[in-house]
N, C-alpha and C positions, 0 to 999 in steps of 0.2 A: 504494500500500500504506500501512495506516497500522497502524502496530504498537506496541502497549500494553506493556507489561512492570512489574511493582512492581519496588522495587529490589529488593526480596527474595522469589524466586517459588519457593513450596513443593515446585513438581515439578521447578525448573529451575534451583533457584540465584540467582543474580545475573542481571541485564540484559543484561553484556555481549558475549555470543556475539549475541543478538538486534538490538543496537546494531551489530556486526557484519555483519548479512547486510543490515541495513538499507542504511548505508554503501553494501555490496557492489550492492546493488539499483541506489544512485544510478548509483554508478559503470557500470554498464551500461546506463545510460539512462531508468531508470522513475522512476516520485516515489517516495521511502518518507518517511513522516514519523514520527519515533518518539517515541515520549510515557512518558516514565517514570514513573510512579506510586508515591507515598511509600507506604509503608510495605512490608506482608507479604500474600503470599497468590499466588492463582493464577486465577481466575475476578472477573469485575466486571460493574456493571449501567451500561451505555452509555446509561440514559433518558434522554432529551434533558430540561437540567434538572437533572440527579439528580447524586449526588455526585461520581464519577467524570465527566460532563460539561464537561470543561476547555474553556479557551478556546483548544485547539490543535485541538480535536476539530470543533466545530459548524465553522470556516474550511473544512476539507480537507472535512469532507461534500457541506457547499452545496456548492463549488467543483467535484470532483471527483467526483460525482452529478448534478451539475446540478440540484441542488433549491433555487439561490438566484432 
């Protein structure tokens, strides 16, 4: 699982109940890796590249995709 959250998400608040289930995922055995995003909002464009494009994001794809 890989899960995005702003720190500030307009339908949702804050990050941390999602940082939470994240956590909860490990702890029963799956990946989750979770990626916080500076600022506000709720929706993002994941173009490989593009702004939102971190260097936490391309790792877990190749890897976990099998696209390296």
């Amino acid at each position: 699982i890989l899960m995005f959250h702003y720190e500030t998400d307009v339908a949702s608040n804050t990050g941390a109940y999602a940082f939470r289930w994240c956590a909860a995922y490990r702890l029963g055995g799956s990946v989750c890796d979770y990626v916080s995003q500076p600022g506000e909002g709720h929706t993002t464009d994941l173009t490989p590249g593009g702004t939102w494009w971190t260097s936490q994001i391309e790792p877990f794809v190749l890897r976990w995709l099998g696209l390296s």
